[in-house]
PDB file of N, CA, C and O in Angstrom:
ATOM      1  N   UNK A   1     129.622 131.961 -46.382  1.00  0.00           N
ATOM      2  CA  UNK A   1     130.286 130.920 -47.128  1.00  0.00           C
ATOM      3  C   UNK A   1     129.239 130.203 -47.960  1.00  0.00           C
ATOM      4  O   UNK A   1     128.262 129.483 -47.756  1.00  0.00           O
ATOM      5  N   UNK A   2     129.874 130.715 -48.966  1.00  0.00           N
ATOM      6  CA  UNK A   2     128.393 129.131 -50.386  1.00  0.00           C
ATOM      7  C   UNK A   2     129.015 128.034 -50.185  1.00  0.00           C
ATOM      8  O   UNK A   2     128.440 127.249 -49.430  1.00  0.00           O
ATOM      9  N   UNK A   3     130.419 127.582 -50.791  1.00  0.00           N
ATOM     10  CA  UNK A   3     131.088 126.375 -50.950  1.00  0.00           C
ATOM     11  C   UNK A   3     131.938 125.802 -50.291  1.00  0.00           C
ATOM     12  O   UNK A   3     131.389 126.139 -49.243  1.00  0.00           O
ATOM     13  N   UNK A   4     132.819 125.217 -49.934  1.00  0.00           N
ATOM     14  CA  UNK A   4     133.957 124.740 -49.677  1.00  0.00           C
ATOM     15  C   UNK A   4     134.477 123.281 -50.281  1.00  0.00           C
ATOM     16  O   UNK A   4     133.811 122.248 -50.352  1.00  0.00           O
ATOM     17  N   UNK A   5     135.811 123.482 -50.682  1.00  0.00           N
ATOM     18  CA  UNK A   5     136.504 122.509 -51.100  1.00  0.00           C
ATOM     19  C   UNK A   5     137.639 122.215 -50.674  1.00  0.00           C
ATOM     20  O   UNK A   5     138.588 122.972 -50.878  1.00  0.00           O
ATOM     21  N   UNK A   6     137.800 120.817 -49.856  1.00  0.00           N
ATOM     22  CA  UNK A   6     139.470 120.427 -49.653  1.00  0.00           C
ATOM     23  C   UNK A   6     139.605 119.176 -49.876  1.00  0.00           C
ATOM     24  O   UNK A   6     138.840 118.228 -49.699  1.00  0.00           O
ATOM     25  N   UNK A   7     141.106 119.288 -50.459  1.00  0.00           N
ATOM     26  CA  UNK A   7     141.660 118.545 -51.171  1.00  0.00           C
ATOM     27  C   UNK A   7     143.274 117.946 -50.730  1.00  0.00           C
ATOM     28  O   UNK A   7     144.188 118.769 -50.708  1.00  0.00           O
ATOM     29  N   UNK A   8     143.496 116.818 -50.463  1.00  0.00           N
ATOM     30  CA  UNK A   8     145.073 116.486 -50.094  1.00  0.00           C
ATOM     31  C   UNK A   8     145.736 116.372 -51.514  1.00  0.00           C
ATOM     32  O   UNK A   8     145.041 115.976 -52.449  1.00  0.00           O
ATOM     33  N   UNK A   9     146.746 116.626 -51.666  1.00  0.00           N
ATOM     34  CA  UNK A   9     148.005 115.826 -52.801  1.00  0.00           C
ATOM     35  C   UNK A   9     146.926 115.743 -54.080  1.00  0.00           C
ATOM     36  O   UNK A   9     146.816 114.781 -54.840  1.00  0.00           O
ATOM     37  N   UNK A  10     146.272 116.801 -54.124  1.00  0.00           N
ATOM     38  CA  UNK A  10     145.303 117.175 -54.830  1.00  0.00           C
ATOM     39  C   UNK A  10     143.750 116.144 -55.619  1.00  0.00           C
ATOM     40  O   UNK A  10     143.083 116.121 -56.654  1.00  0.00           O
ATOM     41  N   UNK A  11     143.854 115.371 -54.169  1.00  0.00           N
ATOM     42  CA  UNK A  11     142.561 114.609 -53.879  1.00  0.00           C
ATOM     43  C   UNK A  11     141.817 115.114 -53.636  1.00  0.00           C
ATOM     44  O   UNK A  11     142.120 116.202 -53.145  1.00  0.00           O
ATOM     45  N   UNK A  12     140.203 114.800 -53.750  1.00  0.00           N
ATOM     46  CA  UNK A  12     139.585 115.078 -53.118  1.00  0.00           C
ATOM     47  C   UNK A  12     138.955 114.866 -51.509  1.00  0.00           C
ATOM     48  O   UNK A  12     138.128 113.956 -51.455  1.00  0.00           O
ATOM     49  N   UNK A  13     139.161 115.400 -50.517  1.00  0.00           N
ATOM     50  CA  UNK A  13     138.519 114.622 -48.949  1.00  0.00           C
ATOM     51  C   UNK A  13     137.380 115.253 -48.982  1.00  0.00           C
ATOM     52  O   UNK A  13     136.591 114.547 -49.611  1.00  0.00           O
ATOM     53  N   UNK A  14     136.691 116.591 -48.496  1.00  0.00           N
ATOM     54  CA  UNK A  14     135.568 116.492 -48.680  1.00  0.00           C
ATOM     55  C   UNK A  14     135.227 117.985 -49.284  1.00  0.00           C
ATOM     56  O   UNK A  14     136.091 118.804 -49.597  1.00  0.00           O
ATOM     57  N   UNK A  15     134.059 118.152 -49.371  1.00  0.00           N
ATOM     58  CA  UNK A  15     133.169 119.694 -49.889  1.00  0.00           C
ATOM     59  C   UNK A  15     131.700 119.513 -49.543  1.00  0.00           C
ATOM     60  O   UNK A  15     130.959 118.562 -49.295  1.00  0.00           O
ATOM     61  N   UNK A  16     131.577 121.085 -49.652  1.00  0.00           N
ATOM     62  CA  UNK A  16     130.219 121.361 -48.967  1.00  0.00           C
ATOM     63  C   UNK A  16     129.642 122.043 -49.625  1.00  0.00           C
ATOM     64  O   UNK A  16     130.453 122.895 -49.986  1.00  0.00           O
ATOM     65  N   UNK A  17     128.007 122.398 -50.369  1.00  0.00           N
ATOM     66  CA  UNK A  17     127.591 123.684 -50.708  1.00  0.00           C
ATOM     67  C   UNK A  17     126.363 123.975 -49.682  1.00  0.00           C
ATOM     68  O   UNK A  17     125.239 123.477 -49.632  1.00  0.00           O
ATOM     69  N   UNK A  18     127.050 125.057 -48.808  1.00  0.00           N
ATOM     70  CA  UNK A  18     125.846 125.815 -48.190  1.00  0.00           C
ATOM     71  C   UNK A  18     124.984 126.341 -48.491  1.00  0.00           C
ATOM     72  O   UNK A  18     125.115 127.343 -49.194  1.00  0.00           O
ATOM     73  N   UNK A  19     123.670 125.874 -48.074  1.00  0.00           N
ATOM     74  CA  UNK A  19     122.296 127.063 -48.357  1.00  0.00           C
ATOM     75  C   UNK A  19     122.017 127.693 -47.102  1.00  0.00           C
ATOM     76  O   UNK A  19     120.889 128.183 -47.037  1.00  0.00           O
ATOM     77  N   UNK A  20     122.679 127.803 -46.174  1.00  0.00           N
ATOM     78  CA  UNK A  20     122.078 128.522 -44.945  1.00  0.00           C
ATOM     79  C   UNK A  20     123.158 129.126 -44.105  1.00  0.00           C
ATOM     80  O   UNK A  20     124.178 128.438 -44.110  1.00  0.00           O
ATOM     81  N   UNK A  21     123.231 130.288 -43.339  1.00  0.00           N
ATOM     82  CA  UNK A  21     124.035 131.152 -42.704  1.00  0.00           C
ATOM     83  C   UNK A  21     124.914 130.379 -42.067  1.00  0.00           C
ATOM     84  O   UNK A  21     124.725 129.310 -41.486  1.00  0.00           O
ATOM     85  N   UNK A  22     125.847 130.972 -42.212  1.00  0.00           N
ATOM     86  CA  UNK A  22     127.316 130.536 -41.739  1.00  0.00           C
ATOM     87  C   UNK A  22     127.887 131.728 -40.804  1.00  0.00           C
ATOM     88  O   UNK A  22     127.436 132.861 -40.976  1.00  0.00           O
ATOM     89  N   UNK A  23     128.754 131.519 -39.937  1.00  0.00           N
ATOM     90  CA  UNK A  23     129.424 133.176 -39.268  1.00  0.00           C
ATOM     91  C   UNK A  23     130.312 133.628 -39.877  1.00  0.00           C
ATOM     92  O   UNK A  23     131.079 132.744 -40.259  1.00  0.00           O
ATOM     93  N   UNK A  24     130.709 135.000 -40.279  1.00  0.00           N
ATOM     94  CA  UNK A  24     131.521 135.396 -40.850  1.00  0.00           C
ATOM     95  C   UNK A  24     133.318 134.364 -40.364  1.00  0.00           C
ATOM     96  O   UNK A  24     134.465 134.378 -40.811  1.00  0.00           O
ATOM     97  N   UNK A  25     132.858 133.894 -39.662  1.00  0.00           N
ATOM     98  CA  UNK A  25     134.684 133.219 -39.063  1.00  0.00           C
ATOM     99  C   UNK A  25     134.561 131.953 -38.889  1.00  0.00           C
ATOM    100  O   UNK A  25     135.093 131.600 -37.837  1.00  0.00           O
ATOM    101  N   UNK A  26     133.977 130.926 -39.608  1.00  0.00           N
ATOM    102  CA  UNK A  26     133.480 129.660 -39.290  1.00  0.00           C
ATOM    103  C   UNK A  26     134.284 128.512 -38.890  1.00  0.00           C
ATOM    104  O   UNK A  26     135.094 128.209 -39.766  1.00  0.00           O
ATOM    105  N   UNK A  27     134.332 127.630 -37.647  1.00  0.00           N
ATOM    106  CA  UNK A  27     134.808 126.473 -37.424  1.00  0.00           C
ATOM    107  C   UNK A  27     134.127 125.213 -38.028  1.00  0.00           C
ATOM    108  O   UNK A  27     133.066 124.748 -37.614  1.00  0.00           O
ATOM    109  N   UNK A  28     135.240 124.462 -39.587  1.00  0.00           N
ATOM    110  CA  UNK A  28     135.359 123.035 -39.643  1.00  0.00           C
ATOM    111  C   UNK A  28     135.776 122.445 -39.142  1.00  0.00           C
ATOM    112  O   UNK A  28     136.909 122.789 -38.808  1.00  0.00           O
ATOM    113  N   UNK A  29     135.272 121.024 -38.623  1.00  0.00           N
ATOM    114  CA  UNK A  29     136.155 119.624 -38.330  1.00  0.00           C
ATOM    115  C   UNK A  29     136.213 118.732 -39.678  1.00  0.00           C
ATOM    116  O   UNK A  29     135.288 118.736 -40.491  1.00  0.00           O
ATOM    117  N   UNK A  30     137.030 118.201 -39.788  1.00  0.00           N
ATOM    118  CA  UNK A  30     136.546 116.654 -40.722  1.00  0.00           C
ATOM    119  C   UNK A  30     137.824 115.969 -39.667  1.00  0.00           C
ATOM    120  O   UNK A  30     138.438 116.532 -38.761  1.00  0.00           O
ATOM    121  N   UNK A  31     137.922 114.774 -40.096  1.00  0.00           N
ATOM    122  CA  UNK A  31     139.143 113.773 -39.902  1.00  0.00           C
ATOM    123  C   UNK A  31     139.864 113.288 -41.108  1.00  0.00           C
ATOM    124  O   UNK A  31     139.113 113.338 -42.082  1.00  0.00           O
ATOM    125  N   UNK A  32     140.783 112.938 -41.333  1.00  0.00           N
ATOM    126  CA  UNK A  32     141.706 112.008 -42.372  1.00  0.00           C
ATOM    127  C   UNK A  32     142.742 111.375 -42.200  1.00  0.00           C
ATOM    128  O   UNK A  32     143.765 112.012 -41.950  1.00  0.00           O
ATOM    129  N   UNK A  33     142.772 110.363 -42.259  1.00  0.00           N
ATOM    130  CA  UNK A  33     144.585 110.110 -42.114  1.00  0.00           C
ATOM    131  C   UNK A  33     145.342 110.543 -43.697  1.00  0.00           C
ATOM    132  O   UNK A  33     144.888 110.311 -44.817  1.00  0.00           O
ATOM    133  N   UNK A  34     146.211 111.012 -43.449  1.00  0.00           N
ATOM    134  CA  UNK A  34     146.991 111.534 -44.829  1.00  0.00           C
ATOM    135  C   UNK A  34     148.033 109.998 -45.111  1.00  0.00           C
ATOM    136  O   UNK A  34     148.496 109.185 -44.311  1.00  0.00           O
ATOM    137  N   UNK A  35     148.093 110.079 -46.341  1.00  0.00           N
ATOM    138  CA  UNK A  35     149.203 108.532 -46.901  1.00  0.00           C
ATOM    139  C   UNK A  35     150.111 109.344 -47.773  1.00  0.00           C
ATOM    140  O   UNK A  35     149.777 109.691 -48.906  1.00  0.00           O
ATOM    141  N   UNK A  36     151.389 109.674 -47.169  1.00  0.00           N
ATOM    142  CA  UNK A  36     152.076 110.334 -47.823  1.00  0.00           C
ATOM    143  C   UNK A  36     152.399 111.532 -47.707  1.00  0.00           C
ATOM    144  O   UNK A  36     151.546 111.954 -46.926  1.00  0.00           O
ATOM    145  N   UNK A  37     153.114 112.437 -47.980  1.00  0.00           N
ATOM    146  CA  UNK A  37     153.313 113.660 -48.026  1.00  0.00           C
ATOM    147  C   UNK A  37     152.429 114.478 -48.758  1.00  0.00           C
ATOM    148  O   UNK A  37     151.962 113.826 -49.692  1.00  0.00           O
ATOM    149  N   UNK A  38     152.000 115.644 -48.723  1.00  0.00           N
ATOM    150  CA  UNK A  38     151.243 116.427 -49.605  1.00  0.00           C
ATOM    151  C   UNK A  38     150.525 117.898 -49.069  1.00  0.00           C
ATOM    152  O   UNK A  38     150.797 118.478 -48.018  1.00  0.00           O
ATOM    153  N   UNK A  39     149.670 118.263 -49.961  1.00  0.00           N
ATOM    154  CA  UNK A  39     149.623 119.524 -49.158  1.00  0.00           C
ATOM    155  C   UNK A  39     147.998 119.502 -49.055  1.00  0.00           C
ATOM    156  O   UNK A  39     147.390 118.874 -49.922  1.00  0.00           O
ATOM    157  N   UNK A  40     147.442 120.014 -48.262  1.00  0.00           N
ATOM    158  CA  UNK A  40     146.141 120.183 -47.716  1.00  0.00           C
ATOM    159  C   UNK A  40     145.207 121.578 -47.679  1.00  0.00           C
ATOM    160  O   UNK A  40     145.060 122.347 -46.729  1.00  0.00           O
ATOM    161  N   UNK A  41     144.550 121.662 -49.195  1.00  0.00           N
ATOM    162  CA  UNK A  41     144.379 122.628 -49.862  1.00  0.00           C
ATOM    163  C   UNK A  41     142.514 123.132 -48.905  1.00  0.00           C
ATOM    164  O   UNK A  41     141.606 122.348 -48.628  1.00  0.00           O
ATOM    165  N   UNK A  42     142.561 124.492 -48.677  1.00  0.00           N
ATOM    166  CA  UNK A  42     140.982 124.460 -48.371  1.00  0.00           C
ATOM    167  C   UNK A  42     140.648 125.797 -49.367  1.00  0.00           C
ATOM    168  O   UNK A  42     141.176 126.909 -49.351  1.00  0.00           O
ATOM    169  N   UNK A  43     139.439 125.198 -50.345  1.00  0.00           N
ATOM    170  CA  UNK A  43     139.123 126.597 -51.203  1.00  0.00           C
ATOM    171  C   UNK A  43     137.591 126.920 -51.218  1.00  0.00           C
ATOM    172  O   UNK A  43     136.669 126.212 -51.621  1.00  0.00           O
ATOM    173  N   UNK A  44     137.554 128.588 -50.493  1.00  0.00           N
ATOM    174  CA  UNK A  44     136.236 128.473 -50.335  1.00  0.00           C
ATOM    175  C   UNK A  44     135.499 129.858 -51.038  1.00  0.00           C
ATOM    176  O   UNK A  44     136.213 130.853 -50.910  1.00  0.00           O
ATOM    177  N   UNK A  45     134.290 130.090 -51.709  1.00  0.00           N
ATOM    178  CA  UNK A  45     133.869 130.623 -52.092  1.00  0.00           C
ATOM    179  C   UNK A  45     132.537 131.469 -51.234  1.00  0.00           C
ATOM    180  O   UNK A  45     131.493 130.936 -50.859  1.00  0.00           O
ATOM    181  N   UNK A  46     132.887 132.774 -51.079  1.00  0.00           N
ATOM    182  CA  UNK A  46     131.263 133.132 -50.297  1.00  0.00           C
ATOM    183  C   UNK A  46     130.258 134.201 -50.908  1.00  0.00           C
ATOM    184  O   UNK A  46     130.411 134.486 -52.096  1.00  0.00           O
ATOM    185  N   UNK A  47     129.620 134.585 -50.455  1.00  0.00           N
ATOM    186  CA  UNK A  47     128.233 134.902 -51.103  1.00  0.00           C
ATOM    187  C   UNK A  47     128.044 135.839 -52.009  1.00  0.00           C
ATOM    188  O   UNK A  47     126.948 136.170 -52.463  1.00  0.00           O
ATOM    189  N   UNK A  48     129.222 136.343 -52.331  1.00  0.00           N
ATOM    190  CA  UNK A  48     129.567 137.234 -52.985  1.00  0.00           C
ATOM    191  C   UNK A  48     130.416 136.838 -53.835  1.00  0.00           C
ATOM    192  O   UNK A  48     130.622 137.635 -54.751  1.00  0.00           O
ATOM    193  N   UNK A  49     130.950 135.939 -53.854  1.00  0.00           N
ATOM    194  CA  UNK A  49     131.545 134.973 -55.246  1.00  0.00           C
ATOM    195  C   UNK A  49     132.919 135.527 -55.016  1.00  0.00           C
ATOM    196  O   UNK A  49     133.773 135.418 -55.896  1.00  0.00           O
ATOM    197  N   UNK A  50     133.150 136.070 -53.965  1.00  0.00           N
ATOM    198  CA  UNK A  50     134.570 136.027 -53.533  1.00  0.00           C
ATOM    199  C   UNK A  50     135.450 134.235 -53.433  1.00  0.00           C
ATOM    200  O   UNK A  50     135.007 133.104 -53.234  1.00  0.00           O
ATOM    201  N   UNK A  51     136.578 134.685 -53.641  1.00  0.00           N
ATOM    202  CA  UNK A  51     137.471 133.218 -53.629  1.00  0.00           C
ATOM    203  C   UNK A  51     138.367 133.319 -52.770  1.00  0.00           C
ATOM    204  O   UNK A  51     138.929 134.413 -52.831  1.00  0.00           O
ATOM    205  N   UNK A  52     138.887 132.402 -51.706  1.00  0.00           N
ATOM    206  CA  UNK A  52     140.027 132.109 -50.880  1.00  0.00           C
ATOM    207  C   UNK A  52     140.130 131.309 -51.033  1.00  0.00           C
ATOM    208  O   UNK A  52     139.425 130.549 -51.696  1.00  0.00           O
ATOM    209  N   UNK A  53     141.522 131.034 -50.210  1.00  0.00           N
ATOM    210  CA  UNK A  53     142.123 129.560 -50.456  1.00  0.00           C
ATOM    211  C   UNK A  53     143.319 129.437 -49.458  1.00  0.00           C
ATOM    212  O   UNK A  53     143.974 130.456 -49.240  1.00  0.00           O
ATOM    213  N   UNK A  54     143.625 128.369 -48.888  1.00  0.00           N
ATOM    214  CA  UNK A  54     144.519 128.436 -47.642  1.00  0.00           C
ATOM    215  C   UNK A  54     145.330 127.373 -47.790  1.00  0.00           C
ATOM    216  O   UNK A  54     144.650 126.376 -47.548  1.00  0.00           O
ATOM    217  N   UNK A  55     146.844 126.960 -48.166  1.00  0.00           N
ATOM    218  CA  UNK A  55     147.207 125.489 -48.090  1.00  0.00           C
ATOM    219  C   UNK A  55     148.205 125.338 -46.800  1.00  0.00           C
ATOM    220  O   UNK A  55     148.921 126.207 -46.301  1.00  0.00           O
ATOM    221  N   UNK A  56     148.017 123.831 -46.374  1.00  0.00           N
ATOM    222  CA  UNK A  56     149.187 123.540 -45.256  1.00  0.00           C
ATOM    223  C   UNK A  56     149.606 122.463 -45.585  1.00  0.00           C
ATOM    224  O   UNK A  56     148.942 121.427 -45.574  1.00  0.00           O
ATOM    225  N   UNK A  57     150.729 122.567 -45.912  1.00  0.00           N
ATOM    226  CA  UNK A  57     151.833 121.565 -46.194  1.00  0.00           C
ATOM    227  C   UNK A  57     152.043 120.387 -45.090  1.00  0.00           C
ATOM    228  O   UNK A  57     152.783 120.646 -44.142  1.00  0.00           O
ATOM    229  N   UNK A  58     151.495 119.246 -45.157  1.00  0.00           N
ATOM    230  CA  UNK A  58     151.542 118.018 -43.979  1.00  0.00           C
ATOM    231  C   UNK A  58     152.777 116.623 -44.719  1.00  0.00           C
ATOM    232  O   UNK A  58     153.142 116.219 -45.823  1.00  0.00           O
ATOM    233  N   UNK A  59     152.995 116.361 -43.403  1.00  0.00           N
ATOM    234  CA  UNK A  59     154.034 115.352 -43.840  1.00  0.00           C
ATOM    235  C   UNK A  59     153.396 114.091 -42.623  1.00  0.00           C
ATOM    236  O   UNK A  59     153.330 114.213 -41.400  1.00  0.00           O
ATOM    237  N   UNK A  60     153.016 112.990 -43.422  1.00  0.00           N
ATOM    238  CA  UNK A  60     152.478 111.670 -42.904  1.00  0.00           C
ATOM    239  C   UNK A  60     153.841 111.275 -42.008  1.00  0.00           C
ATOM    240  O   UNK A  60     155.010 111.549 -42.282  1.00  0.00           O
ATOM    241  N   UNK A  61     153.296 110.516 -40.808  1.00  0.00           N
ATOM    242  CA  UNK A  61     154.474 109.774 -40.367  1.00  0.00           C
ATOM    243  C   UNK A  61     154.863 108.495 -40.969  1.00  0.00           C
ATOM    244  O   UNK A  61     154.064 107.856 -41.654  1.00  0.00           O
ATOM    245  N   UNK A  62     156.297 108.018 -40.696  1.00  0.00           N
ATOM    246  CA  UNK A  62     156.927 107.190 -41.085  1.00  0.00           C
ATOM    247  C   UNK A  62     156.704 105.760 -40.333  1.00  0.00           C
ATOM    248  O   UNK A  62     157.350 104.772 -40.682  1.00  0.00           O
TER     249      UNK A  62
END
């Protein structure tokens, strides 16, 4: 993994650019409280300038 980017309701929460080995299957944490409905985008780029991208649709409580 070089980069990572996530984004709520197409905010920014956080990103990373790696300079050092990662495992091919890597565990993030962050925290957030979400305000609102929206979707929770993660887009990541790896060393090979390959692109993914994963979204999960979250709904804030009432």
């Amino acid at each position: 993994m070089r980069s990572i980017s996530v984004t709520y309701a197409g905010r920014p929460v956080m990103s990373a650019d790696v300079d050092f080995t990662i495992s091919e299957n890597p565990s993030l944490r962050f925290y957030f409280v979400p305000r609102g409905d929206g979707e929770l985008k993660a887009q990541v780029v790896d060393s090979s300038e390959r692109t993914f991208e994963s979204v999960l649709p979250v709904h804030s409580k009432s």
